[in-house]
C-alpha positions in Angstrom: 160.4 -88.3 85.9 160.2 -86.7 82.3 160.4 -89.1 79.2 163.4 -88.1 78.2 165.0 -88.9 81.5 162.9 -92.2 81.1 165.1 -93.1 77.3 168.1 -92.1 78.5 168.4 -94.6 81.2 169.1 -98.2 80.8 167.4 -100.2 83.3 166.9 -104.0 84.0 163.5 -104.6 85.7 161.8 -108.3 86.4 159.0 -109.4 85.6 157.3 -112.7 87.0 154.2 -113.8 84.7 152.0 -116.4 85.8 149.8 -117.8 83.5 148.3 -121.4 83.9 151.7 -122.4 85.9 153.9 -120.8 83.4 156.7 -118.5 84.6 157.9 -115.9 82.5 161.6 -114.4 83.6 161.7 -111.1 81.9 163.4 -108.2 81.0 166.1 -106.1 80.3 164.8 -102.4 78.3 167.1 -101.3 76.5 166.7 -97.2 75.8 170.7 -97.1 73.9 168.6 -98.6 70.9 166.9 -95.2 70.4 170.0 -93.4 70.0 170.8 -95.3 67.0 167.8 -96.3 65.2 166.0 -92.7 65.8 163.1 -94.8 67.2 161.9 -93.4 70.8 160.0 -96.4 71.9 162.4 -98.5 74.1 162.9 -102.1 73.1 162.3 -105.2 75.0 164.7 -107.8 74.9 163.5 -111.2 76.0 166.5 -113.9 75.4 165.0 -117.5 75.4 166.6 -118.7 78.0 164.8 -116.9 80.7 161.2 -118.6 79.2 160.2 -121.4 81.3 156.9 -123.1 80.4 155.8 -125.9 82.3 152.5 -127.9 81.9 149.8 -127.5 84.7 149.8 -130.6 86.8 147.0 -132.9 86.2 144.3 -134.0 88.0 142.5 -137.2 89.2 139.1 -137.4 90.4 137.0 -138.9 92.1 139.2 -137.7 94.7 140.4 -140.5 98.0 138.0 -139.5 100.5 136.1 -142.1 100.2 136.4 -146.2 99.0 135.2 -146.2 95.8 132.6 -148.7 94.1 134.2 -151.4 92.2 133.7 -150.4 88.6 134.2 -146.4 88.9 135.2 -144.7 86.2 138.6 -142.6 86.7 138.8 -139.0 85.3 141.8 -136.9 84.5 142.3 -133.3 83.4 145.1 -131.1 82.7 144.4 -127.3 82.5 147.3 -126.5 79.9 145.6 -126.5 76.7 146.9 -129.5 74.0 148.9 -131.8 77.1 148.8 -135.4 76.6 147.7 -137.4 80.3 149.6 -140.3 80.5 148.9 -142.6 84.0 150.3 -146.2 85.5 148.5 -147.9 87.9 149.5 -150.0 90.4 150.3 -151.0 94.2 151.9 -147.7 94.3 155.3 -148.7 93.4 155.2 -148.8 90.0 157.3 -146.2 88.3 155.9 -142.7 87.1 154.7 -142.1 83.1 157.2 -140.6 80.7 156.1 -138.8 77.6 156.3 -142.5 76.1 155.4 -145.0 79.0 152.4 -145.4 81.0 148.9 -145.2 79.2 147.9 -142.0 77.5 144.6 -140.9 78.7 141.4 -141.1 76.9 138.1 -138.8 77.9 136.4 -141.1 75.9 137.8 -144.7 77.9 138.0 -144.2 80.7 139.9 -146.2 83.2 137.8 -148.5 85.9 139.1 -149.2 88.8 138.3 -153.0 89.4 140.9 -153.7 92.6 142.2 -151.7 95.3 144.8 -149.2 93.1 147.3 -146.0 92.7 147.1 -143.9 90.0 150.3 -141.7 89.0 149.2 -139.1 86.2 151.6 -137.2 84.8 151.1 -134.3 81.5 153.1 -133.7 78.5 153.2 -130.8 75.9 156.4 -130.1 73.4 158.4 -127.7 74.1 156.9 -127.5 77.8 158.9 -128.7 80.9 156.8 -132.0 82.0 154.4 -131.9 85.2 155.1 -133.0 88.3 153.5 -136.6 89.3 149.9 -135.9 90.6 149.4 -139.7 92.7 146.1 -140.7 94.2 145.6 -144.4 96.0 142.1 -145.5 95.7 140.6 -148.3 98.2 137.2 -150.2 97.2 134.1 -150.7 99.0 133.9 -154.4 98.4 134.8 -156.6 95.6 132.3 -158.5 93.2 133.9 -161.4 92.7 133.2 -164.4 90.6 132.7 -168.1 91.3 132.1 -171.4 89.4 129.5 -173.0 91.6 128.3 -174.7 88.8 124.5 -175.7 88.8 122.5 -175.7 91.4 120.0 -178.7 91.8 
């Protein structure tokens, strides 16, 4: 197909992008612009509305496998660079995080898991559509508990 044949069609191709769980909708090319601007490269018309970024979901480790010790530190991560982490814990029926409920995340406090719980993480960036709920239950090896046995004679 010669390049002239090429610019002097109008076509509407699509495109699927993934990039780090982002979707990209493209494209209509547009060759009509050429005829009136003198330009020969064809133009690329990308309306808004077809952009749909949404932030990677995020994860929690140490994974379920096994009871944990009581005491373990909880990690979470998101792989969409700048998202805020934001987690409840409960009995697993407490409601998901929202951009402003639930605790935001701290690499440097972590959360300890002191009882039997269920963690529901959840990641947030402006002008990003939210993650879906990442939900892991954690189960302990044993509990240390404490008593008042007062002195011993």
């Amino acid at each position: 197909m010669s390049s002239k044949s090429l610019l002097g069609s109008i076509f509407v191709a699509v495109l699927t992008l993934i990039l780090s769980s982002c979707t990209l909708h493209v494209v209509h090319v547009n060759a009509a612009t050429e005829q009136s601007s003198g330009d020969k490269t064809p133009k690329i018309d990308v309306p808004a509305t077809d952009v749909q970024l949404k932030v990677a979901n995020p994860s929690i480790t140490p994974d379920n496998r096994t009871p944990l010790a009581y005491g373990a530190e909880i990690s979470m991560g998101c792989s969409t660079s700048g998202a805020t982490i934001r987690y409840t814990t409960g009995d697993g029926s407490q409601d998901e995080p929202t951009a402003t409920t639930g605790e935001e995340y701290d690499p440097t406090d972590k959360p300890i898991i002191e009882v039997a719980s269920t963690f529901k993480a959840k990641a947030f960036k402006d002008n990003y559509t939210d993650s879906d709920t990442t939900t892991i239950a954690y189960k302990l090896t044993g509990h240390v508990g404490t008593s008042d046995l007062g002195e011993v004679s």
